[in-house]
N, CA, C and O of each residue as an XYZ file, in Angstrom:
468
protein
N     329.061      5.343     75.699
C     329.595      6.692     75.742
C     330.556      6.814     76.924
O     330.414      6.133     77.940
N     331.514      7.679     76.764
C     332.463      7.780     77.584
C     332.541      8.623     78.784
O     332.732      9.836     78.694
N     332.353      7.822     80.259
C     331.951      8.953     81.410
C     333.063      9.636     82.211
O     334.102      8.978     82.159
N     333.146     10.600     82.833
C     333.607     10.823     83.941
C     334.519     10.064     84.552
O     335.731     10.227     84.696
N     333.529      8.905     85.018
C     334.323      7.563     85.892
C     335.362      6.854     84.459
O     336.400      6.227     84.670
N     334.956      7.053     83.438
C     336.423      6.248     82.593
C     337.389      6.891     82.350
O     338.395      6.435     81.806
N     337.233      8.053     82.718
C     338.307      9.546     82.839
C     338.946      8.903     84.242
O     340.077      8.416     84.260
N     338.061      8.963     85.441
C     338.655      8.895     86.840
C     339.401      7.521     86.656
O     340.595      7.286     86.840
N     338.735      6.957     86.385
C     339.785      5.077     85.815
C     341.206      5.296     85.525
O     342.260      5.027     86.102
N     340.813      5.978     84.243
C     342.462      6.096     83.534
C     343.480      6.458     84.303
O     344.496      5.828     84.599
N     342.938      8.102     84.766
C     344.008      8.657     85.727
C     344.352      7.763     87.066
O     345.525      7.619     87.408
N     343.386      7.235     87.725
C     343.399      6.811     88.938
C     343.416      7.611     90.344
O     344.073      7.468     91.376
N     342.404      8.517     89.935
C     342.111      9.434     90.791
C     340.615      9.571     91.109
O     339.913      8.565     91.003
N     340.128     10.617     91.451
C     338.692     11.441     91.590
C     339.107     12.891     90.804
O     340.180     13.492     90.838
N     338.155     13.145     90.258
C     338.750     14.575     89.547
C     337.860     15.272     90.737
O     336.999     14.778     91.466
N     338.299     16.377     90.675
C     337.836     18.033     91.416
C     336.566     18.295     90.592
O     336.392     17.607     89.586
N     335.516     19.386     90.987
C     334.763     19.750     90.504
C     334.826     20.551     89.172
O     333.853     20.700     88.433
N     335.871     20.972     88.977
C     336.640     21.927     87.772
C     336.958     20.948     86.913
O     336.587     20.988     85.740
N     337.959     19.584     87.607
C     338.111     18.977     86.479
C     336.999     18.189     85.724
O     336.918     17.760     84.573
N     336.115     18.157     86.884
C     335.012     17.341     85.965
C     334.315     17.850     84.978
O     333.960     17.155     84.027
N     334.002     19.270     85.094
C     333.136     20.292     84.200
C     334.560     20.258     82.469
O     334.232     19.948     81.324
N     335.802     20.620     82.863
C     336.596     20.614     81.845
C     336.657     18.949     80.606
O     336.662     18.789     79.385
N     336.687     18.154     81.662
C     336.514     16.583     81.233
C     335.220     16.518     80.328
O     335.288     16.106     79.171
N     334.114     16.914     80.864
C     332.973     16.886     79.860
C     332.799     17.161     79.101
O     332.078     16.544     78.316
N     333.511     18.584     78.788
C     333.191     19.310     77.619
C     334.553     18.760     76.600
O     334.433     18.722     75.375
N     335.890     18.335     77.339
C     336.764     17.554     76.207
C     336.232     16.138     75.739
O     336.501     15.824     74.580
N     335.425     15.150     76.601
C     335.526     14.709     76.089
C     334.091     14.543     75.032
O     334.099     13.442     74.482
N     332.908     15.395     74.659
C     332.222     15.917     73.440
C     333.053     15.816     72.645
O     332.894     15.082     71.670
N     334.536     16.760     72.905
C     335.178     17.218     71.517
C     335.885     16.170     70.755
O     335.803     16.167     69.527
N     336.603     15.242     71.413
C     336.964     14.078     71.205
C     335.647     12.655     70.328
O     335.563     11.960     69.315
N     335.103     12.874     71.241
C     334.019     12.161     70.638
C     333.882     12.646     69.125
O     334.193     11.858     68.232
N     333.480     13.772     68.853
C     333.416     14.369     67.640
C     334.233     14.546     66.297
O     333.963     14.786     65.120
N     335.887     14.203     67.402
C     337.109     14.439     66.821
C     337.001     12.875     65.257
O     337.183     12.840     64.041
N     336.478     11.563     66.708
C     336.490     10.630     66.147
C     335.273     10.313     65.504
O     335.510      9.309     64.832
N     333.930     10.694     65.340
C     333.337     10.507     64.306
C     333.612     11.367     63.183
O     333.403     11.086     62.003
N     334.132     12.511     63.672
C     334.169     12.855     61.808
C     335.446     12.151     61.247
O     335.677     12.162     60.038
N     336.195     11.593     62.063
C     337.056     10.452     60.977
C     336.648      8.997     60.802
O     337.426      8.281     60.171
N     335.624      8.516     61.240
C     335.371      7.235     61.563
C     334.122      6.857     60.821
O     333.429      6.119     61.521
N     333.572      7.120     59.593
C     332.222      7.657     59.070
C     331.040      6.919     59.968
O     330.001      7.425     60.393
N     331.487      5.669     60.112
C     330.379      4.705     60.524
C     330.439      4.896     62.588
O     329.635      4.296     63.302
N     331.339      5.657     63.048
C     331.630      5.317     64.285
C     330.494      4.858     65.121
O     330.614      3.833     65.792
N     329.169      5.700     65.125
C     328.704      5.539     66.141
C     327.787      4.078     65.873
O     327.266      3.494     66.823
N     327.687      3.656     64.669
C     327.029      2.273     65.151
C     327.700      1.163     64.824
O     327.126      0.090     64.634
N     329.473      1.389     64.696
C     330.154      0.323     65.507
C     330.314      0.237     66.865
O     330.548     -0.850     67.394
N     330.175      1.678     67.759
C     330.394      1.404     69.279
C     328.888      0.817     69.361
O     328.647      0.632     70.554
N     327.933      0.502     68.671
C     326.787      0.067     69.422
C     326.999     -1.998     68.794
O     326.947     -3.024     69.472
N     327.160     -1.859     67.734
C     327.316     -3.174     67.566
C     328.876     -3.876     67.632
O     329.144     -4.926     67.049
N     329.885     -3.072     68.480
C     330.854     -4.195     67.984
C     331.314     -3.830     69.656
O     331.642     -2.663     69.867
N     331.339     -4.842     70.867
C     331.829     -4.169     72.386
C     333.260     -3.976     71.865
O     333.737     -2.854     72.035
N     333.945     -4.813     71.315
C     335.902     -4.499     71.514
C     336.265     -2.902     70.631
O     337.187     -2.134     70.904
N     335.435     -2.771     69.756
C     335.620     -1.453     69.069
C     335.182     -0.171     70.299
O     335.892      0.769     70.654
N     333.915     -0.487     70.727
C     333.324      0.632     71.822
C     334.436      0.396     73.202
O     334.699      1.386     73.885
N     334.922     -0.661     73.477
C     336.095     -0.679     74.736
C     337.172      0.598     73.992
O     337.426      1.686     74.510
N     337.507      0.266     73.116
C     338.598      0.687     72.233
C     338.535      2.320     71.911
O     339.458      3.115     71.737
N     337.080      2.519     71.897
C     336.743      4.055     71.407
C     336.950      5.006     73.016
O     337.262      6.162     73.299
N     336.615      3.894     73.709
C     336.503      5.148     75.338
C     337.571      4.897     75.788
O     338.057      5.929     76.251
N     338.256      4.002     75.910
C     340.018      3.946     76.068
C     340.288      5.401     75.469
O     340.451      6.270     76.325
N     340.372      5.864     73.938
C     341.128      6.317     73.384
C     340.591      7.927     73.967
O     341.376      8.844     74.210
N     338.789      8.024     74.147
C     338.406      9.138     74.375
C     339.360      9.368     75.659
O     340.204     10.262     75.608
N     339.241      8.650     76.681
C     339.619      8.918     78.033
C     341.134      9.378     78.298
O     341.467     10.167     79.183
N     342.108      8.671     77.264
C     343.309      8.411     77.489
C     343.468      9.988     76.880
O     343.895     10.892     77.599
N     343.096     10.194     75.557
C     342.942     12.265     75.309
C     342.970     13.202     76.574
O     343.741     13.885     77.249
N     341.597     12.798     76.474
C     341.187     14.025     78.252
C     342.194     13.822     79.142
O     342.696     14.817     79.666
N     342.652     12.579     79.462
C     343.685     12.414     80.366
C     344.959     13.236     80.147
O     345.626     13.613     81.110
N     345.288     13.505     78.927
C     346.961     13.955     78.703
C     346.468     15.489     79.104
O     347.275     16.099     79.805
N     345.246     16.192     78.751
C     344.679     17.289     78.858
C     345.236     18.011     80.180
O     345.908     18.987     80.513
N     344.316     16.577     80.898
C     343.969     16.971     82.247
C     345.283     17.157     82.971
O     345.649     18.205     83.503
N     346.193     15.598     82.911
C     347.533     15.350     83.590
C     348.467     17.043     83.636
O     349.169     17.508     84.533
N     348.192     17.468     82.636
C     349.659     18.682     82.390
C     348.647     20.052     81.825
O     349.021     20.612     80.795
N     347.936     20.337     82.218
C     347.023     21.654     81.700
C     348.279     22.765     81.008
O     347.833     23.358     80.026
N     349.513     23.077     81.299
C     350.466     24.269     81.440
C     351.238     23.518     80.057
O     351.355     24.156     79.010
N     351.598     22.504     80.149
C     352.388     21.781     78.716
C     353.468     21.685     79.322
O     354.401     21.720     78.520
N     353.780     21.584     80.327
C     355.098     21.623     81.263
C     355.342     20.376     80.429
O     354.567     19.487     80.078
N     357.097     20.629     80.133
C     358.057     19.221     79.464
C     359.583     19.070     80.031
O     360.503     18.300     79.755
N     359.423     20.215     80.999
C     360.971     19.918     81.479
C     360.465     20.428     83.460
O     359.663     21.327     83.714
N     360.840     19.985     84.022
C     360.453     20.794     85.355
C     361.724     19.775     86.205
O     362.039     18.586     86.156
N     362.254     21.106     87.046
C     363.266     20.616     87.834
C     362.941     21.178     89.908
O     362.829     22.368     90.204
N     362.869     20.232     90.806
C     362.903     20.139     92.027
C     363.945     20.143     92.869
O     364.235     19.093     93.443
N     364.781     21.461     93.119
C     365.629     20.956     93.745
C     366.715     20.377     93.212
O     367.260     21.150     92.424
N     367.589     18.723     93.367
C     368.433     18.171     92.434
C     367.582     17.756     91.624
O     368.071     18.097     90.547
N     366.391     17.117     91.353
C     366.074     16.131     90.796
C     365.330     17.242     89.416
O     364.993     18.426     89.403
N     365.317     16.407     88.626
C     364.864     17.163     87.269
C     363.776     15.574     86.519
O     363.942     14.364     86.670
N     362.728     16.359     85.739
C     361.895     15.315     85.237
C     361.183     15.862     83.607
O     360.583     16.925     83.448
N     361.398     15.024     82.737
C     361.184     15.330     81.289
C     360.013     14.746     81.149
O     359.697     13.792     81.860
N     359.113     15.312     80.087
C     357.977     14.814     79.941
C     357.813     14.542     78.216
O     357.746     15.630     77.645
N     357.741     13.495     77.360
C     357.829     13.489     75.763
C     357.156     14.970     75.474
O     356.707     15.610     76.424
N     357.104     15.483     74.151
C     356.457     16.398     73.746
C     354.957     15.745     73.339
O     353.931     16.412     73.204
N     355.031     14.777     73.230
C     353.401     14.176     72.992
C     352.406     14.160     73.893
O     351.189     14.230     73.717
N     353.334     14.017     75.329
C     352.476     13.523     76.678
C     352.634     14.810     76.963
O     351.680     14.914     77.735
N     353.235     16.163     76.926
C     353.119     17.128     77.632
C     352.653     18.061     76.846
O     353.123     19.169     77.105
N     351.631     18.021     75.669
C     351.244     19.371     75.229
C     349.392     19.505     75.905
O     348.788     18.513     76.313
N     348.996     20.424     75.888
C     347.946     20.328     76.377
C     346.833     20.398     75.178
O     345.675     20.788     75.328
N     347.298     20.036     74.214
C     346.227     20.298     73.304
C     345.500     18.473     72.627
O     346.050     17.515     72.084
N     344.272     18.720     72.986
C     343.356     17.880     73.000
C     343.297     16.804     71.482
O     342.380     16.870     70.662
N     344.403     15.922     71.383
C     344.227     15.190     70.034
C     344.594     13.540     70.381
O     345.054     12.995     71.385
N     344.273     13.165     69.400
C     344.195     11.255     69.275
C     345.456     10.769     68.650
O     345.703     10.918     67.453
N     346.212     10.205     69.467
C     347.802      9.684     69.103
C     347.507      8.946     67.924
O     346.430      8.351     67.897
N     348.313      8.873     66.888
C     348.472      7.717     66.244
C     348.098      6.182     66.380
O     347.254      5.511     65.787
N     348.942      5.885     67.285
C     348.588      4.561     67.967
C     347.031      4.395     68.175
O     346.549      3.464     67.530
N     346.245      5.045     68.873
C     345.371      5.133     69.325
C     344.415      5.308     67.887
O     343.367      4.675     67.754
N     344.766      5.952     67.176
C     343.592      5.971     65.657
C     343.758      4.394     64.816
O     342.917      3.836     64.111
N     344.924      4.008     65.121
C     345.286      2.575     64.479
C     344.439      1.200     65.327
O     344.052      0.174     64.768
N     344.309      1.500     66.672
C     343.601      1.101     67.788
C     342.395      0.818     67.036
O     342.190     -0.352     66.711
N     341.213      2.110     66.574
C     340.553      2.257     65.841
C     340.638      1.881     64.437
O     339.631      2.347     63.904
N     341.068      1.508     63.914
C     341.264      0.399     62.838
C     341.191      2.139     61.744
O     340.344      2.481     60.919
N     342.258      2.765     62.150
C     342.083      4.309     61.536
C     343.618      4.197     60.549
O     344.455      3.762     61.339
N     344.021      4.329     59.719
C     345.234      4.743     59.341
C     345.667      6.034     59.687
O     344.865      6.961     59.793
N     347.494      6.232     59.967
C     347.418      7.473     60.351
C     348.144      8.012     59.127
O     348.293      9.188     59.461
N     348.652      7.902     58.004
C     349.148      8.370     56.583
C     347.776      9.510     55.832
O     346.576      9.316     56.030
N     348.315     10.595     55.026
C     347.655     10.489     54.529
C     346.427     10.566     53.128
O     345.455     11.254     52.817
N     347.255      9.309     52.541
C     346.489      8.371     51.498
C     347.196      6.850     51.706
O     348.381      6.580     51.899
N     346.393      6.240     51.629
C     346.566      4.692     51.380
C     346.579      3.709     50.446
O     345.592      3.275     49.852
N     347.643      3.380     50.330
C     347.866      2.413     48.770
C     347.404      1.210     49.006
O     347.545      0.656     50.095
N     346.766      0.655     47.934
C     345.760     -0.365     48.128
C     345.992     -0.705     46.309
O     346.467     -0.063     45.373
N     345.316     -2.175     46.481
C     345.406     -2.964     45.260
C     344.149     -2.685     44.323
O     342.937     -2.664     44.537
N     344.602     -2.566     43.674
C     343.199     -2.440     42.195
C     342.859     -3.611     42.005
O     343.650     -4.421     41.521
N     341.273     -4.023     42.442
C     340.794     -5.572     42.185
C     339.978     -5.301     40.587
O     339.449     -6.243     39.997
């Protein structure tokens, strides 16, 4: 299961007491996000380690975009200097990239064409 400290990992920080209480409760939701797409999830993270590395990567790397930009800030300028943020990495709303569901051996289409045996 995915802690705190794999939250503090990702970012490379210590979270605040706020962020830690917010982190917990995203990452439940996440967790949840990915078993209801994953039917079997929870007893591949128990029998397979590269799938369970793979599942708290993806939980952590969520909470992280959460945490990084709470406001959804995508453009912010200092002075001369100005700094863009993708619209993916700067929304604050709590979801699993593409990449990251494919990570999970997830397709992100959706229906999948497949061969009639």
């Amino acid at each position: 299961m995915t802690s705190i400290g794999d939250v503090e990992a990702v970012m490379m920080r210590a979270l605040s007491a706020s962020e830690q209480y917010l982190a917990g409760k995203l990452l439940g939701v996440v967790r949840g996000m990915l078993r209801a797409r994953i039917s079997n999830f929870d007893a591949r993270v128990v029998e397979d380690l590269d799938f369970a590395e793979a599942a708290t990567y993806v939980e952590a790397k969520a909470v992280t975009r959460v945490l990084r930009n709470p406001e959804s800030i995508t453009y912010e300028t200092i002075g001369p200097f100005g700094a863009q943020r993708s619209s993916e990495s700067a929304s604050d709303e709590l979801r699993v990239l593409d990449a990251e569901w494919r990570s999970l051996g997830v397709g992100s289409g959706a229906f999948t064409i497949g061969r009639r045996l």
